[in-house]
N, C-alpha and C positions, 0 to 999 in steps of 0.2 A: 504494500500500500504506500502512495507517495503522503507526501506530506500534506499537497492540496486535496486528495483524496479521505486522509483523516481530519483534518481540516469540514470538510462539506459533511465528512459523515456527523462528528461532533455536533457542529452548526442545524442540524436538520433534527436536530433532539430539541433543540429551545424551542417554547411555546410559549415564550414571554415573561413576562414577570415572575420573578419567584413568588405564590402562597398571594398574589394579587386581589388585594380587598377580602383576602380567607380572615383575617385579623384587625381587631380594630387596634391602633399603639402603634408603635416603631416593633413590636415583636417581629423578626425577621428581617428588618430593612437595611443592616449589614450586609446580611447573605444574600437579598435582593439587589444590592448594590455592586457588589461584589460578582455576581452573576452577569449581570448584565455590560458590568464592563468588560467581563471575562469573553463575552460574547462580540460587544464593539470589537474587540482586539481583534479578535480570531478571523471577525467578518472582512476586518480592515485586510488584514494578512491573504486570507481567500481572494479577497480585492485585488492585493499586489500582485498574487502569483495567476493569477488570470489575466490579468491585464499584461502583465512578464509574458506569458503565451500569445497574446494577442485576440482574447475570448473577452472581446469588451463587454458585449453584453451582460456577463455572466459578472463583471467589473464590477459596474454600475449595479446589476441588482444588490450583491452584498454592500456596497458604498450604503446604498438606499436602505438597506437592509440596517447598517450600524446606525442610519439618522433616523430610522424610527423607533428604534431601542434608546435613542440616546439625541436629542436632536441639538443639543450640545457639545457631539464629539467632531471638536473642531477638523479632529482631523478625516473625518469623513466627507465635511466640505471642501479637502484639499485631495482626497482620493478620485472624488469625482471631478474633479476641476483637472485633474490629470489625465483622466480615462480620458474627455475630451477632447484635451490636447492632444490626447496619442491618437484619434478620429480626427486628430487636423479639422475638429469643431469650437473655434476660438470662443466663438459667440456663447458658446453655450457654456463653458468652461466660464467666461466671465460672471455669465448668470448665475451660475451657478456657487463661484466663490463670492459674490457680493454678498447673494441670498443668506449663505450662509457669514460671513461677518456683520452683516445686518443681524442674525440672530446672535448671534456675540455680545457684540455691541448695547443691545438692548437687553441683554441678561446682565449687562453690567460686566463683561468680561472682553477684555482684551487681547485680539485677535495676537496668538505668538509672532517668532520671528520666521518662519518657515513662511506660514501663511502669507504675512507682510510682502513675502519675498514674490511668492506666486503671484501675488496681487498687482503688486508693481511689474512684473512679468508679462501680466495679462492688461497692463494699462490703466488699473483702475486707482484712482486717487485717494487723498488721504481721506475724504469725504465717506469714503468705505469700509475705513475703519479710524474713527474718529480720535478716538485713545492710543492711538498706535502714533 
């Protein structure tokens, strides 16, 4: 079994939140937390090594896949911003990294230096990440 192959298979086991709304309190909200990042990573990882093969589609779903488990992991807004750089799709890549540092932003959270870097890569100003 390759690594993207364990990878898809682990990945195809979550069904979302750990124990979601089974408890009223923070009972579980570590493990839930904990889980669910465990899951951004791994999604983000399936991301890289697909998009490495040139299986974009398959890129972008896990990319999509980490921002709806997590619609704060920045670095899924920079996964996908790369899938369509690699589809020599500018436009959408831009849209797509603003989108996501507009949600940044408005969480009160500052776009890293990776991010900054795409950004300015992809043209778009400071306006895009205002904190930065």
């Amino acid at each position: 079994m390759t690594a993207l192959e364990a990878y898809e298979s682990g990945l195809a086991l979550y069904r979302g939140d750990y124990l979601e709304g089974a408890f009223e309190g923070d009972w579980g909200s570590l493990d839930r937390t904990r889980l669910r990042s465990s899951f951004v990573r791994a999604s983000l990882r399936a991301a890289a090594l697909r998009m490495g093969l040139g299986d974009f589609d398959a890129a972008l779903r896990w990319a999509r896949g980490a921002l709806l488990a997590d619609d704060l992991a920045e670095a899924g807004y920079r996964m996908q911003a790369l899938v369509y750089l690699r589809q020599e799709d500018r436009a959408a890549a831009r849209a797509s990294l603003a989108s996501g540092m507009k949600r940044l932003v408005d969480a009160g959270l500052d776009p890293d230096a990776e991010t900054r870097r795409i950004a300015q890569r992809l043209g778009l100003g400071r306006e895009a990440y205002p904190g930065g």
